[in-house]
Backbone bond lengths (Angstrom), bond angles and torsions (degrees), N, CA, C in turn:
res aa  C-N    CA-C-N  psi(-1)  N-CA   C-N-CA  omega(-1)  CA-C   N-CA-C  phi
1 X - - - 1.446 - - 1.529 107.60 -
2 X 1.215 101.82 121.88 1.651 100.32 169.37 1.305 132.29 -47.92
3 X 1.258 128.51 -162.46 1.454 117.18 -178.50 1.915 87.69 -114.09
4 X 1.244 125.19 -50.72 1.644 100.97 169.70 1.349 144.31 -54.42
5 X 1.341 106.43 -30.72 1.554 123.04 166.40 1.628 97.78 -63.85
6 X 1.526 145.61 -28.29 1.771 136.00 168.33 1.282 76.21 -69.80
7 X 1.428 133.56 -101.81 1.003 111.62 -130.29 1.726 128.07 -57.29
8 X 1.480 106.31 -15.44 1.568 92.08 179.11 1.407 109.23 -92.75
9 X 1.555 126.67 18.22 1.690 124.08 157.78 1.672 109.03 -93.60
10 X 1.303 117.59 10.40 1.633 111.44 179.32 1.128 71.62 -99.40
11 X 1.742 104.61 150.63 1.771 129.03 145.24 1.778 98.31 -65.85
12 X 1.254 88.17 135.77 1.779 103.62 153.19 1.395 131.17 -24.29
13 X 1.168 99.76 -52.07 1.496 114.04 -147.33 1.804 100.84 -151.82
14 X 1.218 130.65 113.85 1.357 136.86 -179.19 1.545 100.69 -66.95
15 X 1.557 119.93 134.82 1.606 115.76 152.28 1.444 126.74 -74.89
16 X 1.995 112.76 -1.89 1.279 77.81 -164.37 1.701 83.93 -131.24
17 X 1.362 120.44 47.48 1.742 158.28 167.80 1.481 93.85 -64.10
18 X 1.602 86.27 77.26 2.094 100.17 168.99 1.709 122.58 66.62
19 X 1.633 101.18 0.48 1.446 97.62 -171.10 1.600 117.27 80.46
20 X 1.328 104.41 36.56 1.326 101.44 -167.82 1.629 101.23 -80.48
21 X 1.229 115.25 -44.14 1.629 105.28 172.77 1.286 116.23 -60.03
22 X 1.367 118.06 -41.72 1.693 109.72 179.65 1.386 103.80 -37.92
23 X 1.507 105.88 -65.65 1.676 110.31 -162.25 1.476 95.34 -53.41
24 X 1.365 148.04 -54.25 1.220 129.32 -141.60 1.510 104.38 -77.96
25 X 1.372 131.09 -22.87 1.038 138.14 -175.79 1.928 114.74 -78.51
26 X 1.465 97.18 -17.74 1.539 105.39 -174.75 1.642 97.32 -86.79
27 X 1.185 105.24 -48.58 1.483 117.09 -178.17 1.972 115.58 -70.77
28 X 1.661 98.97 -11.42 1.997 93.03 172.62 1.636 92.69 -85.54
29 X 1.290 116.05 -24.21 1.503 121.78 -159.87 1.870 95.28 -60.01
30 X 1.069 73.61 -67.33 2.103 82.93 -174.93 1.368 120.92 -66.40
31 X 1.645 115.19 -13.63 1.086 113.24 162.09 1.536 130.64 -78.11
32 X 1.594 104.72 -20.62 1.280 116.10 -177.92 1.680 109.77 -87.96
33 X 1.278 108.56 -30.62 1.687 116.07 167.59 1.701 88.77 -59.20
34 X 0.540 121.10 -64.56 1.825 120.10 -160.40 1.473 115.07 -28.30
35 X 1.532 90.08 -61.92 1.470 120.86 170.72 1.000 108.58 -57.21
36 X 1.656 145.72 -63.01 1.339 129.82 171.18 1.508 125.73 -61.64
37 X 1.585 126.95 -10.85 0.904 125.62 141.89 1.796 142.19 -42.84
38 X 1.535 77.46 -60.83 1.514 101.53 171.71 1.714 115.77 -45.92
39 X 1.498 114.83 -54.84 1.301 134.09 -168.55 1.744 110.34 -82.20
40 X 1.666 112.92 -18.48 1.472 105.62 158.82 1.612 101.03 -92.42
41 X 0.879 161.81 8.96 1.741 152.06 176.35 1.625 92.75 -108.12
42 X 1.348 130.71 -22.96 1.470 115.77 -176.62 1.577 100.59 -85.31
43 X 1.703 124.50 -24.20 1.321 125.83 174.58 1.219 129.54 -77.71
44 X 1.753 111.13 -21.71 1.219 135.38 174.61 1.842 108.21 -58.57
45 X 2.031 96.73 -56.10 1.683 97.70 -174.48 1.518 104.50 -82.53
46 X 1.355 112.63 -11.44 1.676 85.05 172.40 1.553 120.20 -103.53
47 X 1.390 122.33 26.55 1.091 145.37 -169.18 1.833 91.61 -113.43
48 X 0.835 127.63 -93.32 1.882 143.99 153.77 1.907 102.05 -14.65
49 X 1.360 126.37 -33.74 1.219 120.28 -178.77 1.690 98.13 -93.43
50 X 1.144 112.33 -40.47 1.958 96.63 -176.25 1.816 105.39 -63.70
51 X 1.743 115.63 3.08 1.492 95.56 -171.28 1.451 88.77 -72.67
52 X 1.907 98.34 -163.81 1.412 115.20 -175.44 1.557 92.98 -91.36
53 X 1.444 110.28 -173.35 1.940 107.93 153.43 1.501 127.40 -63.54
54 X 1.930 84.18 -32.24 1.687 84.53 -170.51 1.652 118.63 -97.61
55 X 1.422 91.97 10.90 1.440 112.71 168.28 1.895 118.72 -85.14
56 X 1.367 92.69 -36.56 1.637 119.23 174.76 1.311 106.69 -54.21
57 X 1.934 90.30 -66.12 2.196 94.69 -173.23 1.566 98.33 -50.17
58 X 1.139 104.72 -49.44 2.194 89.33 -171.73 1.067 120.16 -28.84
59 X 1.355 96.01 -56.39 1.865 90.60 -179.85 2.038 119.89 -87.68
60 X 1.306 96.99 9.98 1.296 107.07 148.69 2.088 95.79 88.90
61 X 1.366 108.56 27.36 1.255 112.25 178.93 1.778 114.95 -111.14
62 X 1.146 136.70 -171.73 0.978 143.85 131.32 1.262 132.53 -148.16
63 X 1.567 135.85 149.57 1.462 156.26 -141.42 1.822 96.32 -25.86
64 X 1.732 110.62 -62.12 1.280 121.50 -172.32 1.067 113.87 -65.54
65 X 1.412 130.00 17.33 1.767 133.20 -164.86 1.703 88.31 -123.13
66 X 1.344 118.59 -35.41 1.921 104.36 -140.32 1.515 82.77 -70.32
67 X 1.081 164.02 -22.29 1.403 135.60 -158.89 2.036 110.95 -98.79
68 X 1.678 88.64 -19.55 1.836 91.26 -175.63 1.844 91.11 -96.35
69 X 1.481 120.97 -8.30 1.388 111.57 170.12 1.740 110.91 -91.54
70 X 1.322 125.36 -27.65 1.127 109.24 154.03 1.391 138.16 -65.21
71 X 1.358 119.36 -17.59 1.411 128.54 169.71 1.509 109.33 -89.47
72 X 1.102 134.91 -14.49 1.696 142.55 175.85 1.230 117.16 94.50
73 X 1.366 118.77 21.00 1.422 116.59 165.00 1.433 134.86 -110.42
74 X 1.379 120.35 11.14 1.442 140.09 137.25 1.386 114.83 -15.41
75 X 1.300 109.66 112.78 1.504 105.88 170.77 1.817 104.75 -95.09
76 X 1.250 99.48 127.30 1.740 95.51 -160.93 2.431 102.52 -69.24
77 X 1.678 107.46 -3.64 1.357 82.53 -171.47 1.942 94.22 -113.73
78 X 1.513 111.48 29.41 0.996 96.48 -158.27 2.165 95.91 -108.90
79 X 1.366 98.01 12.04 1.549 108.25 166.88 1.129 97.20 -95.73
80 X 1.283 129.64 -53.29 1.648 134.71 -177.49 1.920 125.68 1.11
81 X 1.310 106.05 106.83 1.685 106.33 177.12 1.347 103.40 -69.26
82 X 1.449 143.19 158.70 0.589 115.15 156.57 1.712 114.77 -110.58
């Protein structure tokens, strides 16, 4: 066997070269959760921003809260009338 006929029976490029596809596939996974994350919390505040105020107080928020209450850091007594 010649020496070009070896080299043109190796593949190019190995598939299983460190797991490089595994990882990329673990890493589209969590990137795409991200993104669907991302895109329900942007529907959440613009859903929560078309209410009224006195639609807001009901649920015990106000205007400067809906974006740290969609992310979970709302302190629920810190809208509070007193």
């Amino acid at each position: 066997m010649s020496t070009m006929s070896q080299a043109a029976a190796r593949p190019a490029m190995s598939l299983n070269s460190g797991g490089f596809f595994r990882r990329f596939g673990t890493w589209s996974v969590v990137w795409a959760q991200a993104l669907v994350d991302y895109l329900h919390r942007r529907a959440a505040i613009k859903m929560l921003r078309q209410m009224n105020d006195r639609e807001l107080r009901d649920i015990g928020l106000t205007r400067s809260q809906i974006e740290d209450a969609v992310r979970g850091f709302a302190t629920p007594d810190f809208g509070r009338l007193r």
